[in-house]
Every structure is written in C-alpha cells, then in structure tokens.
The first five atom37 places (N, CA, C, CB, O) and aatype in JSON, in Angstrom:
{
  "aatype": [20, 20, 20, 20, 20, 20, 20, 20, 20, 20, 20, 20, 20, 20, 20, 20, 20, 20, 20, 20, 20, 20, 20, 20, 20, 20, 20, 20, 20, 20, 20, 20, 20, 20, 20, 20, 20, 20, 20, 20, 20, 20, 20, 20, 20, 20, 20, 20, 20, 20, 20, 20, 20, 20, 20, 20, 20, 20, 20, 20, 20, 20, 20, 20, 20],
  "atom_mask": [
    [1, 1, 1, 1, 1],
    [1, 1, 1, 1, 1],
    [1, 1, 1, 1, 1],
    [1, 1, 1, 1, 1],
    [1, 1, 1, 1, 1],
    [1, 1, 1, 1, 1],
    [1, 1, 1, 1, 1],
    [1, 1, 1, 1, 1],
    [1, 1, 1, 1, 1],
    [1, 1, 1, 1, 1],
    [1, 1, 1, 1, 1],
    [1, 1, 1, 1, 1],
    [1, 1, 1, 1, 1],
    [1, 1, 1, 1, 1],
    [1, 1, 1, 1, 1],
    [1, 1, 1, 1, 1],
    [1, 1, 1, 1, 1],
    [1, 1, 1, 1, 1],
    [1, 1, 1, 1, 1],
    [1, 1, 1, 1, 1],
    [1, 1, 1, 1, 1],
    [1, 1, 1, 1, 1],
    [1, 1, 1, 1, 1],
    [1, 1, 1, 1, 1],
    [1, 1, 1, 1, 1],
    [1, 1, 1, 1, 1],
    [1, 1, 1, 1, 1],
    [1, 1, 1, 1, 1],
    [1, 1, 1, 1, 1],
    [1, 1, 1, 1, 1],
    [1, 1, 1, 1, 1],
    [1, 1, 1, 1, 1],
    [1, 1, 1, 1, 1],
    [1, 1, 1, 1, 1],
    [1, 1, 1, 1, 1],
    [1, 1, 1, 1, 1],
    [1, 1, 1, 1, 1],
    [1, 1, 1, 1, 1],
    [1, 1, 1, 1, 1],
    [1, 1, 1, 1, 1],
    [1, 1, 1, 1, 1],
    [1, 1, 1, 1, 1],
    [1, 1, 1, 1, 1],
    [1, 1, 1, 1, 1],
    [1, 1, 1, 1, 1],
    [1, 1, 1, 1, 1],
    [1, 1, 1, 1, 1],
    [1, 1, 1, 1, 1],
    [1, 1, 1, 1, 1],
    [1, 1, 1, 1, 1],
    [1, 1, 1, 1, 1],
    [1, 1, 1, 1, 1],
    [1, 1, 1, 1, 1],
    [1, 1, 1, 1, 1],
    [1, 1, 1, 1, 1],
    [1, 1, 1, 1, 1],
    [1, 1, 1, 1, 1],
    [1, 1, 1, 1, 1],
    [1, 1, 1, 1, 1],
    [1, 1, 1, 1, 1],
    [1, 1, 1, 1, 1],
    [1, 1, 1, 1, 1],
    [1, 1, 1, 1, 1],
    [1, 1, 1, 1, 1],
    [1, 1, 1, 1, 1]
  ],
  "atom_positions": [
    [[18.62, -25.11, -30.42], [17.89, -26.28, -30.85], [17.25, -26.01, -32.2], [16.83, -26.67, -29.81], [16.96, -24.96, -32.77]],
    [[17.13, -27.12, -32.49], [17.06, -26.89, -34.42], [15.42, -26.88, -34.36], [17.9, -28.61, -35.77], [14.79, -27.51, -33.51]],
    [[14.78, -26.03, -35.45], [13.19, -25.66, -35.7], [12.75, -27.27, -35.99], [12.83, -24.38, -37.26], [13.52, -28.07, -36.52]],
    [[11.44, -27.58, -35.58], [10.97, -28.8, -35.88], [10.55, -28.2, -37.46], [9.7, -29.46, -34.74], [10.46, -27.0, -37.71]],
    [[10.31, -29.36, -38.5], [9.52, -28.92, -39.45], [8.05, -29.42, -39.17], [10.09, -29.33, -40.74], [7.72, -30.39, -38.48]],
    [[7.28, -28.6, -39.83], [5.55, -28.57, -39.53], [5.13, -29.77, -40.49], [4.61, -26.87, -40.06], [5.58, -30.11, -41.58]],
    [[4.07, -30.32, -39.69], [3.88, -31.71, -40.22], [2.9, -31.27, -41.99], [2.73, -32.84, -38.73], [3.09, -31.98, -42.98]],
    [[2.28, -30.46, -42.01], [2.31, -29.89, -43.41], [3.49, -29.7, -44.02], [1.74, -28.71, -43.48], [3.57, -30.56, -44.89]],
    [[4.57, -28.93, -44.0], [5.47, -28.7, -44.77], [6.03, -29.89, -45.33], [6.29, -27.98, -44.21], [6.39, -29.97, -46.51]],
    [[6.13, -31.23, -44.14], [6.92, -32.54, -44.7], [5.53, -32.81, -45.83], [7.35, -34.11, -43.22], [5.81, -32.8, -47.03]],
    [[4.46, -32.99, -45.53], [3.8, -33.71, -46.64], [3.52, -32.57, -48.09], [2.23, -34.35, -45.93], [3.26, -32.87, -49.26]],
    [[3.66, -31.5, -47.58], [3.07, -30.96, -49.1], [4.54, -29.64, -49.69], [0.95, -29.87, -48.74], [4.75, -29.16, -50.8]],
    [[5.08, -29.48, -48.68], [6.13, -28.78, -49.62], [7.59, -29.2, -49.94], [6.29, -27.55, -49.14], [8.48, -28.34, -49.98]],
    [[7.83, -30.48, -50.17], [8.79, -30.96, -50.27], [9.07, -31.49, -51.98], [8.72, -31.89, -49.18], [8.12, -31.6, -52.75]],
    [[10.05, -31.7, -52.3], [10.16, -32.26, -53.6], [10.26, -33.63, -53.51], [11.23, -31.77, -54.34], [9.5, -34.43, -54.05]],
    [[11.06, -33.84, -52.92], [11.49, -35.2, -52.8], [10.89, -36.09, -51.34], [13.15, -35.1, -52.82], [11.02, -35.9, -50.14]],
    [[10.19, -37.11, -52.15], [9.68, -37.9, -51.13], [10.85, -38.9, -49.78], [8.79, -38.9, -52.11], [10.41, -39.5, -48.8]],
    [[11.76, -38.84, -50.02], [12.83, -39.47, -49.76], [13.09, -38.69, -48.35], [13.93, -39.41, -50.95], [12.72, -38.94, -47.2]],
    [[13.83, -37.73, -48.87], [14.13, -36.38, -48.08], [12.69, -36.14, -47.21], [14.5, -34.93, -49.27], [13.04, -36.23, -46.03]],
    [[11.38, -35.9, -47.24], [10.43, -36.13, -46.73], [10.15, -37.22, -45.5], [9.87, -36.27, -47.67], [9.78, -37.04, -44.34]],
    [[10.49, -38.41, -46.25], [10.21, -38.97, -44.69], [11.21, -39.41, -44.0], [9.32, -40.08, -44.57], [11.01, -40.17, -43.05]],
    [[12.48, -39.02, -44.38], [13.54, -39.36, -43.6], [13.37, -37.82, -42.25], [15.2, -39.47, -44.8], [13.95, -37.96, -41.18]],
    [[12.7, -36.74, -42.47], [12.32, -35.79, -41.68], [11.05, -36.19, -41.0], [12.23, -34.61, -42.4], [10.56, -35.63, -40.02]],
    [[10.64, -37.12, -41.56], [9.58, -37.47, -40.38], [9.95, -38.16, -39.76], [8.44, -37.93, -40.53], [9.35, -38.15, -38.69]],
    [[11.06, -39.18, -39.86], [11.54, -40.21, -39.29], [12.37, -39.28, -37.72], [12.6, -41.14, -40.57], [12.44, -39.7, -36.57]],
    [[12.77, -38.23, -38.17], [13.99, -37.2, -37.51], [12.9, -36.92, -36.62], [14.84, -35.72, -38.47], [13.24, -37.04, -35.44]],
    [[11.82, -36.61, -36.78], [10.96, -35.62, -36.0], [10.09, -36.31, -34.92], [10.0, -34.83, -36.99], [9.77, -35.84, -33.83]],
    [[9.65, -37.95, -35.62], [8.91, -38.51, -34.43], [9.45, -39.81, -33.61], [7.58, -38.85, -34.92], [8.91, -40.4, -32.68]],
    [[11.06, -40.12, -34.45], [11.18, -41.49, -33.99], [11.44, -41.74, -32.51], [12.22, -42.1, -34.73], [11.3, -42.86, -32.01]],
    [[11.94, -40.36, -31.62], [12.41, -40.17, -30.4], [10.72, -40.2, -29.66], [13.47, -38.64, -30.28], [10.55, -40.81, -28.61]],
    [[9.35, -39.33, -30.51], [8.4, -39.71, -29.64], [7.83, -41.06, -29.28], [7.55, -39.12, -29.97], [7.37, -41.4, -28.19]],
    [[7.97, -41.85, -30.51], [7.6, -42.8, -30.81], [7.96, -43.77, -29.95], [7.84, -42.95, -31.86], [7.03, -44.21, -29.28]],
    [[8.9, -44.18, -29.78], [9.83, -44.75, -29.37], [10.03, -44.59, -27.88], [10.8, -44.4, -30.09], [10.58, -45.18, -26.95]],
    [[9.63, -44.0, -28.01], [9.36, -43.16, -25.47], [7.74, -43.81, -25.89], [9.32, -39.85, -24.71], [7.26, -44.64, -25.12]],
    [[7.08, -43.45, -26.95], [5.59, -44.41, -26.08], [5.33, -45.67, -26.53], [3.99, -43.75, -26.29], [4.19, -46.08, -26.34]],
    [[6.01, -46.3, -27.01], [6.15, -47.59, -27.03], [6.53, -48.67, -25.79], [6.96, -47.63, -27.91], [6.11, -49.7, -25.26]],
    [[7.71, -47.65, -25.69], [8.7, -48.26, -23.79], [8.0, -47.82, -23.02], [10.4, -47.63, -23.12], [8.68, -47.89, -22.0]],
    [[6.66, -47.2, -22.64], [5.76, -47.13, -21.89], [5.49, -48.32, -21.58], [4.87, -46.48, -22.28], [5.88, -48.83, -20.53]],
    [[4.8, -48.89, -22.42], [4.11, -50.11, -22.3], [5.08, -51.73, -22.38], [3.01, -49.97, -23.54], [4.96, -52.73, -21.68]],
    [[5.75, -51.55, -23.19], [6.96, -51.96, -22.9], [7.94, -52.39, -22.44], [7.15, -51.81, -22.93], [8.35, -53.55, -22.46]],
    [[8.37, -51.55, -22.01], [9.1, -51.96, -20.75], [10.59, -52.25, -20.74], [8.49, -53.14, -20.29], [11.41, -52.38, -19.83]],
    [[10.71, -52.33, -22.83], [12.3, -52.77, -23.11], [12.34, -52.03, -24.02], [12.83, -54.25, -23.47], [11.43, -52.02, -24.85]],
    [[13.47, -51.19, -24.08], [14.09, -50.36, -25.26], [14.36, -50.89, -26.43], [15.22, -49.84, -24.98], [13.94, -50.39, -27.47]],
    [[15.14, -52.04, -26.38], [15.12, -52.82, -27.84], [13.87, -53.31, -28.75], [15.81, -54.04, -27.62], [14.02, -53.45, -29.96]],
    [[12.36, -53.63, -27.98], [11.41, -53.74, -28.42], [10.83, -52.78, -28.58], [10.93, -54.39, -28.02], [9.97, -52.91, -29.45]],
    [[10.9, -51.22, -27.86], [10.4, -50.27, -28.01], [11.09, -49.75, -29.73], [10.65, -49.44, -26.64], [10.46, -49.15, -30.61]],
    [[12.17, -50.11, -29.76], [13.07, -49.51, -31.46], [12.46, -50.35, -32.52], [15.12, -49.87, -31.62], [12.24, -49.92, -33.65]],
    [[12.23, -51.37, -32.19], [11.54, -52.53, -32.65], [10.41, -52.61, -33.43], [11.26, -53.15, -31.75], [10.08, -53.21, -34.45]],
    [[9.78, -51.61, -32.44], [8.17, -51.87, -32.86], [8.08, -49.9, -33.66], [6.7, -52.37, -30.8], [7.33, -49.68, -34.61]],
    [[8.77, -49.01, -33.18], [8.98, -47.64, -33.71], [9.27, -48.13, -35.26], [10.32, -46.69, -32.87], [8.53, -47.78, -36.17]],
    [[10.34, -48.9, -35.44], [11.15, -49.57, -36.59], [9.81, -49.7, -38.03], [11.87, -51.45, -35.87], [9.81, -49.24, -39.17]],
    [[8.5, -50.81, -37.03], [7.67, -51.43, -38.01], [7.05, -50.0, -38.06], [6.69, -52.89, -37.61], [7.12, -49.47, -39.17]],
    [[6.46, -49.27, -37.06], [5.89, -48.04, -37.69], [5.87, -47.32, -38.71], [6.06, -47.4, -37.27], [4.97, -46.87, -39.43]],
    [[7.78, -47.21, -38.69], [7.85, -46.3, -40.01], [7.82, -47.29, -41.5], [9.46, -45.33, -39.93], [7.66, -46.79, -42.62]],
    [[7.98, -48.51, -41.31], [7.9, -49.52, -42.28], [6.77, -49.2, -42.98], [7.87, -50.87, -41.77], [6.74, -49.03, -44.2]],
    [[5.61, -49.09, -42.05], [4.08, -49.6, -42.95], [3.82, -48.56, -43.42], [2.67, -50.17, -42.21], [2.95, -48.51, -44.29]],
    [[4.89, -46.66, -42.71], [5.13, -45.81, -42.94], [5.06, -45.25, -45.02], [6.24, -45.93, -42.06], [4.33, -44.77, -45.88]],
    [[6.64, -45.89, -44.72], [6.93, -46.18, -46.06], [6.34, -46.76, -46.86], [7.74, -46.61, -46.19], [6.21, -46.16, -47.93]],
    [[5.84, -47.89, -46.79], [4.85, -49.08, -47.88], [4.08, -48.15, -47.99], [4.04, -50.68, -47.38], [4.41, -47.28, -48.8]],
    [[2.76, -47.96, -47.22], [1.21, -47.11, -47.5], [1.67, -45.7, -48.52], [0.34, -46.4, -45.61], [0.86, -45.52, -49.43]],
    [[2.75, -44.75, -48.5], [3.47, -44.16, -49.33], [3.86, -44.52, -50.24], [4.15, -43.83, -49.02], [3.83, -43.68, -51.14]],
    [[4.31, -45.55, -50.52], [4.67, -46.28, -51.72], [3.21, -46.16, -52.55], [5.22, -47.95, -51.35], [2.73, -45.39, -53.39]],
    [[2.8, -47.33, -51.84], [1.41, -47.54, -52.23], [0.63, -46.6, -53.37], [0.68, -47.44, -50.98], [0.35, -46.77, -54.55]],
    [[0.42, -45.51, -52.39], [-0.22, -44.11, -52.86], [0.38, -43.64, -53.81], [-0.26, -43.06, -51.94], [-0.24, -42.66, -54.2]],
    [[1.48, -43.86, -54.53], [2.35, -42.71, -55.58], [1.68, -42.89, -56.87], [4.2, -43.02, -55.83], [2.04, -42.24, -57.85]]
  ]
}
C-alpha cells in the first residue's frame, strides 16, 4: 500500500499547486465521501456533496495566491 503524503508536505513542500491538491483530492476523497453517506444515505449525493468540498477547496486557494 502506497505511503499517504503528510498533510504538511501537500501544503508546504510542493512546487506546484496543481499537483498539490490533486494529492489531497487522492488522500481524502475516499474519507470524505464514507462521511457524507453516513448521513446520507445515497452514494451519488455523498460524491456530490465530497465534489462541492473540494470545489470551495480549490476557489479559497485560488483566492489566497
């Protein structure tokens, strides 16, 4: 099984922001996405709502540059 990367390393030792959160995307979208369908109850709304996460993800990053 492949090493997780450390949630420091994605934000501060990376070059490329791109490459960055497409590894965060790798690292939490499977947690994310199980606690969403907790409450939930439907997998397609659980991807759904994981989906907008990483959205506002990306924007607030944007934002900040």
């Amino acid at each position: 099984m492949e090493d997780k990367i450390k949630n420091e390393e994605l934000i501060n030792n990376h070059p490329s922001k791109d490459v960055t959160f497409e590894a965060l995307i790798d690292q939490f979208e499977w947690q994310i996405t199980k606690y969403a369908y907790t409450y939930m109850k439907d997998w397609s709304t659980a991807q759904d709502i994981t989906q907008e996460v990483f959205i506002s993800i990306y924007k607030r990053q944007c934002k900040n540059k």
